[in-house]
Legacy VTK file of the C-alpha trace (Angstrom):
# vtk DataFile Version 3.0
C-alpha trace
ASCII
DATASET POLYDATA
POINTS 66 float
25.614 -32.229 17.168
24.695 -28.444 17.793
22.846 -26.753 15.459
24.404 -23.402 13.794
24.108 -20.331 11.692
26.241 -21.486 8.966
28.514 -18.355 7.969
28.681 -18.840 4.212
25.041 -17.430 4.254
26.364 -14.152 5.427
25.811 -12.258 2.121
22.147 -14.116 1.687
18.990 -11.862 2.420
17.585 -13.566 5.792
14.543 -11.051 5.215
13.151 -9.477 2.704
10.782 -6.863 4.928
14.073 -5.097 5.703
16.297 -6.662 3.467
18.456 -7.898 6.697
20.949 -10.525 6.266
22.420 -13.117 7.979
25.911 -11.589 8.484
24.231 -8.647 9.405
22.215 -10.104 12.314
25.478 -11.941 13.128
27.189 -9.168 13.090
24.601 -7.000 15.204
24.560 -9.928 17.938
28.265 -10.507 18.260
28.192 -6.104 19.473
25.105 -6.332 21.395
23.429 -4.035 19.102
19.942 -4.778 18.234
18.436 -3.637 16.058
21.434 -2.775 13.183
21.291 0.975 12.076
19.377 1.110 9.296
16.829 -1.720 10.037
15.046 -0.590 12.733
11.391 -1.497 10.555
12.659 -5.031 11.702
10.140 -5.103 14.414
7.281 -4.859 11.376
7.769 -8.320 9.891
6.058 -10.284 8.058
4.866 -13.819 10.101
7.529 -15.726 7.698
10.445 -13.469 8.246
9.628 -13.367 12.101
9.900 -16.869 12.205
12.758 -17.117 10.130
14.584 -14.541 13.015
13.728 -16.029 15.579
15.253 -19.079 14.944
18.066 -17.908 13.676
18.691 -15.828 17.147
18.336 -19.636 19.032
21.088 -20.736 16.703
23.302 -17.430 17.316
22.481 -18.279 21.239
20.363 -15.410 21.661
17.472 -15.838 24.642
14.369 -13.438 25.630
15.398 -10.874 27.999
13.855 -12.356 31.352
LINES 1 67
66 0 1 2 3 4 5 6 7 8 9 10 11 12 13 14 15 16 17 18 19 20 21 22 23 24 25 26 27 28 29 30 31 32 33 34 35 36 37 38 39 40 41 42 43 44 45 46 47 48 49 50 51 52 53 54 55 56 57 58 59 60 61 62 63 64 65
């Protein structure tokens, strides 16, 4: 079984640095738009909120540019 970004946390804050949330970084991979207007501060997170993104882009199926 595959892990995934379960969609009923869509309205739940994924960070609180720039009060992103998980339908909103959903929503901003789906288009190809990083980062969404309006959180651009996203690069300035805290360790636990990095973390926190970054494996939530593995489960969206998001990999490093190479």
């Amino acid at each position: 079984m595959t892990a995934a970004l379960d969609p009923t946390l869509d309205r739940e804050l994924l960070c609180y640095c720039t009060t992103l949330t998980f339908g909103e970084l959903r929503a901003a991979c789906a288009a190809g738009r990083w980062p969404p207007a309006g959180k651009e501060q996203t690069g300035k997170l805290c360790t636990g909120c990095q973390g926190d993104l970054q494996h939530c882009l593995r489960l969206l199926g998001v990999r490093p540019p190479a």
